[in-house]
VOKEGU-528016 format. One record per residue (C-alpha): chain; x, y, z. Coordinates in Angstrom, 1 decimal. Layout:
// residues N
REC;A;X;Y;Z
...
***
This chain:
// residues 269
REC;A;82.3;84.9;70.6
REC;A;80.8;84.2;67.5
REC;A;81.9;81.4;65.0
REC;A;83.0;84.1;62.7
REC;A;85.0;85.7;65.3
REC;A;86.4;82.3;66.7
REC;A;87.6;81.7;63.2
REC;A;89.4;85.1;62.3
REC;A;90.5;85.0;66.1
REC;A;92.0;81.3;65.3
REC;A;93.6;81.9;61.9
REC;A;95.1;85.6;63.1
REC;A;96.7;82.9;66.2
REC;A;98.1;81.0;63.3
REC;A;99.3;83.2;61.0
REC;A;96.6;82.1;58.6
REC;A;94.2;83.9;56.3
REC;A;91.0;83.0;55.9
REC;A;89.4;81.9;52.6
REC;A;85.6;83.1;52.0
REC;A;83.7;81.2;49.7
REC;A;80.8;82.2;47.4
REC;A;78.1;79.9;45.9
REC;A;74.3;80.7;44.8
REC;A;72.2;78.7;46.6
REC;A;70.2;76.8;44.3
REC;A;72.7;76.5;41.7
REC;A;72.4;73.6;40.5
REC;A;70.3;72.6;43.1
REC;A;70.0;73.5;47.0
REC;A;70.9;69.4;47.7
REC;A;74.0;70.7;45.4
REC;A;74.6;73.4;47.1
REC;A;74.3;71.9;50.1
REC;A;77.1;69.0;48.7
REC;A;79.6;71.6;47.3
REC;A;79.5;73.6;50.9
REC;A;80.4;70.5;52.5
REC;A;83.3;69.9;50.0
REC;A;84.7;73.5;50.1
REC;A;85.0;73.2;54.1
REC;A;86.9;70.0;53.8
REC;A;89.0;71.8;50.9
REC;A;89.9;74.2;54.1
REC;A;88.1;76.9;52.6
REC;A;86.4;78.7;56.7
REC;A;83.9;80.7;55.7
REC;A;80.8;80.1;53.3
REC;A;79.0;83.1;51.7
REC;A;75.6;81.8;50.7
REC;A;73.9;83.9;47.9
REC;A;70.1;84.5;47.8
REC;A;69.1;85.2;44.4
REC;A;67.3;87.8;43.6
REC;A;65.9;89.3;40.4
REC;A;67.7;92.0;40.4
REC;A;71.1;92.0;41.4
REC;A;72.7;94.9;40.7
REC;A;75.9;94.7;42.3
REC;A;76.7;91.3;40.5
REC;A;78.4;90.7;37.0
REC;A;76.4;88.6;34.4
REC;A;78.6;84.7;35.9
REC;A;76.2;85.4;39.4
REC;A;73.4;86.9;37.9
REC;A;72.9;84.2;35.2
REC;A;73.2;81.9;38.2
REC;A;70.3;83.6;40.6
REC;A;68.2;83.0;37.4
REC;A;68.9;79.8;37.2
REC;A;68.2;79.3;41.1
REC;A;65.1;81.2;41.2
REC;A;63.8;78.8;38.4
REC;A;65.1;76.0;40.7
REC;A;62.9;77.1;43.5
REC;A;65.6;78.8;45.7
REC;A;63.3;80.9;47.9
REC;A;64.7;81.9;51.3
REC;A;62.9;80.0;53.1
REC;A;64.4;76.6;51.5
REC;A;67.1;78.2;51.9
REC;A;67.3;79.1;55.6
REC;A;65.9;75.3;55.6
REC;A;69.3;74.3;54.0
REC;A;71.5;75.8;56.0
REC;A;69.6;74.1;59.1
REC;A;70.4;70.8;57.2
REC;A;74.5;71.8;57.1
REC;A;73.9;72.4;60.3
REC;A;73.6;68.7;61.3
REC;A;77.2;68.1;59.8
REC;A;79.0;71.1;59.8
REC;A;80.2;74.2;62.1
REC;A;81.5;76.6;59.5
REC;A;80.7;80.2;59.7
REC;A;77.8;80.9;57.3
REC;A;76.5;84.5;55.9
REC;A;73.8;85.4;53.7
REC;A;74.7;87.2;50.6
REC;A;71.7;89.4;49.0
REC;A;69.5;92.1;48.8
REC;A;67.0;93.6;50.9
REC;A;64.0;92.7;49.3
REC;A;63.5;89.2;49.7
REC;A;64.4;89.4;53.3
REC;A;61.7;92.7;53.8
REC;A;59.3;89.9;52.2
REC;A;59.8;87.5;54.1
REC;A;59.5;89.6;56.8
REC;A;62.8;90.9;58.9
REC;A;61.5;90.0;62.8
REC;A;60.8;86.6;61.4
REC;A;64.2;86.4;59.2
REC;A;66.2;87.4;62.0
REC;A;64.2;84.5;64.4
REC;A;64.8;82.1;61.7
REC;A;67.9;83.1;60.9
REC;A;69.5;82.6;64.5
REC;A;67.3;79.2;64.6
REC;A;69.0;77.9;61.5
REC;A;72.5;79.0;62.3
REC;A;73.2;81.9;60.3
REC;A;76.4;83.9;61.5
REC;A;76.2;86.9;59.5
REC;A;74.7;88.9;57.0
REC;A;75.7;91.0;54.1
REC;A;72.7;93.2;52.4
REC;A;74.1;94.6;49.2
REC;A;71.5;97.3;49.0
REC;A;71.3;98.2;52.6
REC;A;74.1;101.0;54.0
REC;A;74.3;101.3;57.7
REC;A;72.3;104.6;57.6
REC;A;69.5;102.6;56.3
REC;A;69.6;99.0;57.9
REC;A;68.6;100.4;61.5
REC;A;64.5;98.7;60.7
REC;A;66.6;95.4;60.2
REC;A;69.6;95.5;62.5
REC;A;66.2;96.0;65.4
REC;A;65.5;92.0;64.7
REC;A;69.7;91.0;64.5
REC;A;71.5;92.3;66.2
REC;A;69.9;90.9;69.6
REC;A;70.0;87.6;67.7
REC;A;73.6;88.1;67.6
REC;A;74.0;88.1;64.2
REC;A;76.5;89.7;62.3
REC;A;75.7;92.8;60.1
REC;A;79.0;92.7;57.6
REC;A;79.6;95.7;55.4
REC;A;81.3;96.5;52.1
REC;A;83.9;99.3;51.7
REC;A;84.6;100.3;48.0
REC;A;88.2;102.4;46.5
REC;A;86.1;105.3;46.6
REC;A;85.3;105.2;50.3
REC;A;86.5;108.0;51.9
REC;A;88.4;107.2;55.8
REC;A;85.7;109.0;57.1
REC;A;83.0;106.7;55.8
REC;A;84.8;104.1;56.8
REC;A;85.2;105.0;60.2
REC;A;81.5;105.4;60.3
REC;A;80.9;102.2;58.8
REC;A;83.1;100.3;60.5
REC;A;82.2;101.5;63.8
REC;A;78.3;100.2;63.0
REC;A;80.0;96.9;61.3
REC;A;80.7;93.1;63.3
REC;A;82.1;90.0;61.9
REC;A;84.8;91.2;59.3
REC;A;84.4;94.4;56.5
REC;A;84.6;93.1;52.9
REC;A;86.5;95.4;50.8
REC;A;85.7;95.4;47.2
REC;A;89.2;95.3;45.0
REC;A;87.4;97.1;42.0
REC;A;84.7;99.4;41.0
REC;A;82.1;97.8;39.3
REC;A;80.4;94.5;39.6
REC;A;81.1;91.2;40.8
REC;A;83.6;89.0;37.8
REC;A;84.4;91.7;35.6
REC;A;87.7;92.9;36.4
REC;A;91.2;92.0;37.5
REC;A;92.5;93.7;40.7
REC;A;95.3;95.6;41.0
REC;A;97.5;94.4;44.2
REC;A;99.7;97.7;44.6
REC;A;96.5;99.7;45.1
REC;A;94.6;96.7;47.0
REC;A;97.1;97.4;49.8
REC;A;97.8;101.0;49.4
REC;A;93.7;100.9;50.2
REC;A;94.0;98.1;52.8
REC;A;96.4;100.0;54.6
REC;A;94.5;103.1;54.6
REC;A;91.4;101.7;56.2
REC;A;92.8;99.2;58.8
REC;A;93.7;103.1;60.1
REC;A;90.6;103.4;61.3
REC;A;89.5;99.8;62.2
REC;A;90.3;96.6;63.9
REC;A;87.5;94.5;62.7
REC;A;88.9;91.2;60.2
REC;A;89.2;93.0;56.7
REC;A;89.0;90.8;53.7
REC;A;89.4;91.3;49.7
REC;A;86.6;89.9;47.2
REC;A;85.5;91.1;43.9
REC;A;87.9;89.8;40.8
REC;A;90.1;87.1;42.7
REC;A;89.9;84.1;40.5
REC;A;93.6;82.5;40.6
REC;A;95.9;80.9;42.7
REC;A;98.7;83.9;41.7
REC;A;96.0;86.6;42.7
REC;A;95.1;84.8;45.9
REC;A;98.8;84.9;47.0
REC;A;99.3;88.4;46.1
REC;A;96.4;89.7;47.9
REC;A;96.4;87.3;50.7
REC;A;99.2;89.0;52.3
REC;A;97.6;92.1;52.9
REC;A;94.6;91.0;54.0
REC;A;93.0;88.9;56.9
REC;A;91.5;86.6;54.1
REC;A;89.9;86.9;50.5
REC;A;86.7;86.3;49.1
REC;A;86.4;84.0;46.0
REC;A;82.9;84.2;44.2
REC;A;82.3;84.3;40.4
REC;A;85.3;81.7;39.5
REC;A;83.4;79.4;41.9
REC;A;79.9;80.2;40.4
REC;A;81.7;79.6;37.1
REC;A;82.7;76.4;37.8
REC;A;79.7;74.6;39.2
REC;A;78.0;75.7;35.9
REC;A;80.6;74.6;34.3
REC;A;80.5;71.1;35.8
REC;A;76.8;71.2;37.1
REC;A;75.6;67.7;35.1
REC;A;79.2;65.8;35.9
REC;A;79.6;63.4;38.6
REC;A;82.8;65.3;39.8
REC;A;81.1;68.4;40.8
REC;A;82.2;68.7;44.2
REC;A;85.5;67.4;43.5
REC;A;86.1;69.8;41.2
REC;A;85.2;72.9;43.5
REC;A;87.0;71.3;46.4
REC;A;90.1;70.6;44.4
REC;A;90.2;74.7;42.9
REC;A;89.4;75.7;47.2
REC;A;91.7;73.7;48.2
REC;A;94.6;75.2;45.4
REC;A;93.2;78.9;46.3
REC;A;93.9;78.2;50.3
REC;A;97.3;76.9;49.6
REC;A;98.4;80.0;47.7
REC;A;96.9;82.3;50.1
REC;A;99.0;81.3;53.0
REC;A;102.3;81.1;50.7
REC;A;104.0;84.6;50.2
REC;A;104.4;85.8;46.8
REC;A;108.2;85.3;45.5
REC;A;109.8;88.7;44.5
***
């Protein structure tokens, strides 16, 4: 089983949801990155979601695309990247995915991304541009690595997609709260479970909620509907926020470690 399987297989046994984290790597710096992933796992967050910036994100709000800028200015190519996640490797088991777009992985080239990929330690990948009927050129190089192929499912995503998607997806489905891009919105929890409900229908895979969770009071009202949430522009927004202070990592750990506590709490009524 894979380490993102292990995980959602241990928390389920637990009664636990898992918390997803997203950073831009290279934002401050891929030795920060590297610093604040270490941090958010001993916060308890079990997942990272490592972002490769791009220069044209489309599916991301202006907090994450002001941060790929900053990254790609840093240097943050994939390779340096994939070379980072080797170096986590040495100290750390969490499960890791790749956030992005298709292009900087087609440049790279995808038989020698997915061979890197499974070298390094990547668990799973998420390809914002790439639906399944499109990600078969890909999912050739890995899938025999073993690697996850994670997939989003939007409000608008009728249970027929979604049972097509699904059945093509591993690792867990992220469902997007709200339409639009990534920071931009608040969710709404009575239709976030209404929608929740609907797909886990047609599925069994791990299903978690990203896309406008940003406090404490949203991560307990979502969490219970959900086998985990995703957390991504608050975090982005904070490491700019505290990018030149000494307390960086604290910081982010302390806000992880706040968001994980509320998501295993029930919501008073």
């Amino acid at each position: 089983m894979s380490r993102i399987g292990s995980t959602f297989s241990s928390l389920r046994a637990k009664g636990e949801k898992a918390l997803i984290c997203y950073l831009t790597a290279g934002n401050p710096s891929l030795e920060g990155t590297r610093e604040i992933i270490v941090g958010l796992e001993a916060a308890g967050a079990d997942c990272i979601e490592i972002g490769v910036p791009f220069s044209d994100p489309t599916a991301d709000g202006p907090i994450i695309q002001a941060a790929s800028q900053r990254a790609l200015r840093n240097g943050a190519t994939l390779a340096r990247i994939l070379a980072m996640v080797e170096s986590i490797r040495t100290v750390s088991e969490i499960p890791i995915v790749l956030f992005g777009y298709y292009n900087p992985i087609l440049s790279y080239g995808t038989e020698r991304f997915a061979t890197r990929a499974q070298e390094v330690g990547v668990d799973g990948i998420l390809v914002v541009d790439l639906p399944p009927e499109e990600s078969v050129e890909l999912r050739h190089y890995t899938d025999p690595k073993q690697i996850d192929f994670i997939s989003l499912i939007a409000p608008t995503t009728s249970t027929e997609r979604v049972r097509m998607i699904a059945s093509h997806a591993s690792g867990f489905l992220y469902y997007i709260s709200i339409t639009g891009v990534t920071g931009t919105a608040k969710p709404q929890v009575e239709d976030v479970a209404k929608d929740v409900a609907r797909i886990r229908t047609v599925t069994a895979l791990p299903l978690v909620v990203g896309f406008g969770i940003s406090t404490s009071q949203q991560a307990g009202e979502i969490a219970p509907c959900a086998d985990g949430i995703v957390i991504g522009s608050a975090v982005v927004q904070m490491i700019e926020e505290h990018s030149h202070s000494a307390d960086l990592v604290a910081v982010v750990s302390q806000y992880a470690r706040a968001i994980k506590q509320a998501s295993q709490t029930p919501p008073r009524r």
